[in-house]
N, C-alpha and C positions, 0 to 999 in steps of 0.2 A: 854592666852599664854604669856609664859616670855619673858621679851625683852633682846634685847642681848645690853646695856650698854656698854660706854667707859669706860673706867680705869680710877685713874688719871693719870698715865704717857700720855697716848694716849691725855688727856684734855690736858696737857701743854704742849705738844709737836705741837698740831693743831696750840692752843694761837698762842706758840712762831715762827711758821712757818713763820704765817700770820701777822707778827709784832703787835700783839695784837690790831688788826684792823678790823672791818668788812671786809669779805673778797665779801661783793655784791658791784659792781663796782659804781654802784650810791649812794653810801654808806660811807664806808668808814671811819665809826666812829670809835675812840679809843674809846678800852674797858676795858681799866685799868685805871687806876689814884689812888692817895692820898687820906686814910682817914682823918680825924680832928686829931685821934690817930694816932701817927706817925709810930706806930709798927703795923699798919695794913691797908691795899688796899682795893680801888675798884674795884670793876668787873662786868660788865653789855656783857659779853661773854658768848658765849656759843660755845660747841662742836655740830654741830648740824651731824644729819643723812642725809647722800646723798640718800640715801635708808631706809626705814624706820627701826627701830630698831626690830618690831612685825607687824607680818600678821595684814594686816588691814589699816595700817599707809600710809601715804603718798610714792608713787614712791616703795611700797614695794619689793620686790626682791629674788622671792623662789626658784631660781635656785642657791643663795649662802650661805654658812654654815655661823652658828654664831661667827666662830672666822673672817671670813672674814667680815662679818656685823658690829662686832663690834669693827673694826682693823680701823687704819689709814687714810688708802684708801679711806675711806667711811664717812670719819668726814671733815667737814670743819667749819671753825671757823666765828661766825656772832654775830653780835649784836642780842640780844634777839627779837628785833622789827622785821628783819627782818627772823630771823628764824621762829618766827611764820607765814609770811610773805608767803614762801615758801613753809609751809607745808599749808597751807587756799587755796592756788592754784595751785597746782601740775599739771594740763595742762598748766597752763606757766612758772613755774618754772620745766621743767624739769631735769632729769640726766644729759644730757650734757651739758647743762645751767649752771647747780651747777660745775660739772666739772669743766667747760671749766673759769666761776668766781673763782674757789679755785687755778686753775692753773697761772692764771693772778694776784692774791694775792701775792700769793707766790714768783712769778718772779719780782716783785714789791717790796716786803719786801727785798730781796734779795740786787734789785739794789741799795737802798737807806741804807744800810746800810755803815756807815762811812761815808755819804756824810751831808752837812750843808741842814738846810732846807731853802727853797725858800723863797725868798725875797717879804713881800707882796706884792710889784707893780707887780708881775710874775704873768700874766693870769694863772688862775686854768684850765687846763684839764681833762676834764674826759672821761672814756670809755665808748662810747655810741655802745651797740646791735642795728645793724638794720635787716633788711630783703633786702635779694637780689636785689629789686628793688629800694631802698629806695637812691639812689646815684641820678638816674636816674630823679625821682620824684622832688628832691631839686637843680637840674640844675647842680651838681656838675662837669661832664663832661666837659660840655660847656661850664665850669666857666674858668675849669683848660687849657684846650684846648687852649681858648684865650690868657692864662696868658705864655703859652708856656710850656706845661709839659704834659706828659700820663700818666696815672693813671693802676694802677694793682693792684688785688686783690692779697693777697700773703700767704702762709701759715706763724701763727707765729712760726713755730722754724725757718723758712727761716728767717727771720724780721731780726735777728742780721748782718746777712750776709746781705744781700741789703745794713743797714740802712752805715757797716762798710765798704764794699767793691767795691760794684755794685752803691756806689751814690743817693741812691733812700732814700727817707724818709717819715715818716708817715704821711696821709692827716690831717690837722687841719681843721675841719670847724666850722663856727659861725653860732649858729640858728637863728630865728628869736626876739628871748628875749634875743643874746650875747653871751650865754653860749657856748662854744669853746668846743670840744670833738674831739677823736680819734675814729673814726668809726671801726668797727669790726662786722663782722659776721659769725653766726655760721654754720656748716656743720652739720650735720648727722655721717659721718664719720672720723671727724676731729675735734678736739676742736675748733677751732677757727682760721681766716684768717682776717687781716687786710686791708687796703688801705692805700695805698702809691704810694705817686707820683716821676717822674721823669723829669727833666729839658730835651726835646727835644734837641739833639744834645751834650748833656754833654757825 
């Protein structure tokens, strides 16, 4: 069976979305750079399928036509390591998975654009996927509780409004080896919903 392939316009337009970066949130490698010849690049990118390209493939999807298959919608942009990655495990890399990472990409290339980059002393954050109970489990409640603040899960398109209007902001927690992350997790019928705390009494 033919597979339905990206274009290239469609390939540099994913690239340039996702600021030529892995768009899996543990990730997050640049995938362009400098050859030795200065009239030509690297590229360790790819456009990958959210859906597989051919009956068979990973996450396949034969309820959608091939211009939709091989449209936009349906690309997201990864380093090669973890495109393979994603297609080797397709029960946990799901659709709304891949989704819900190419959505978070994107809104991240966006924000950082025109801005200087962070200063190494700046703790690196990342966005850690948990699971619904997963707050509860690492004391975080009890933590926040003490410190004087409530915690709410919140949808991300709300996030801007809380973070700009309503006072509230995103939880940072530290695991047990330091590494600082923004917790997030996913819905079924929702890309993605965050945690964010708020100062009791603010």
């Amino acid at each position: 069976m033919p597979r339905d392939d990206f274009t290239g316009p469609v390939v540099r337009s994913i690239a340039d979305r996702a600021g030529h970066r892995c768009s899996n949130p543990n990730c997050r490698a640049a995938t362009s750079g400098p050859r030795l010849d200065e009239t030509k690049s690297l590229n360790v990118g790819v456009a990958a399928h959210i859906t597989a390209a051919a009956s068979g493939g990973p996450r396949y999807a034969a309820q959608i036509g091939a211009t939709e298959r091989s449209g936009i919608a349906n690309a997201i942009w990864l380093c090669q390591n973890c495109a393979k990655l994603i297609d080797n495990d397709e029960e946990r890399f799901t659709v709304e998975m891949i989704r819900a990472w190419k959505l978070v990409a994107e809104d991240y290339a966006l924000n950082i654009i025109g801005k200087s980059i962070p200063q190494p002393t700046q703790p690196t954050i990342h966005d850690k996927w948990v699971g619904s109970g997963y707050i509860e489990n690492a004391g975080i409640p009890e933590r926040l509780l003490k410190e004087g603040y409530r915690i709410q899960w919140i949808f991300a398109e709300e996030e801007t409004n809380y973070l700009e209007f309503k006072g509230w902001e995103m939880v940072v927690h530290t695991d047990n080896q330091g590494e600082k992350w923004h917790l997030k997790w996913l819905q079924p019928d929702h890309p993605y919903i965050v945690l964010m705390k708020h100062k009791i009494g603010a």
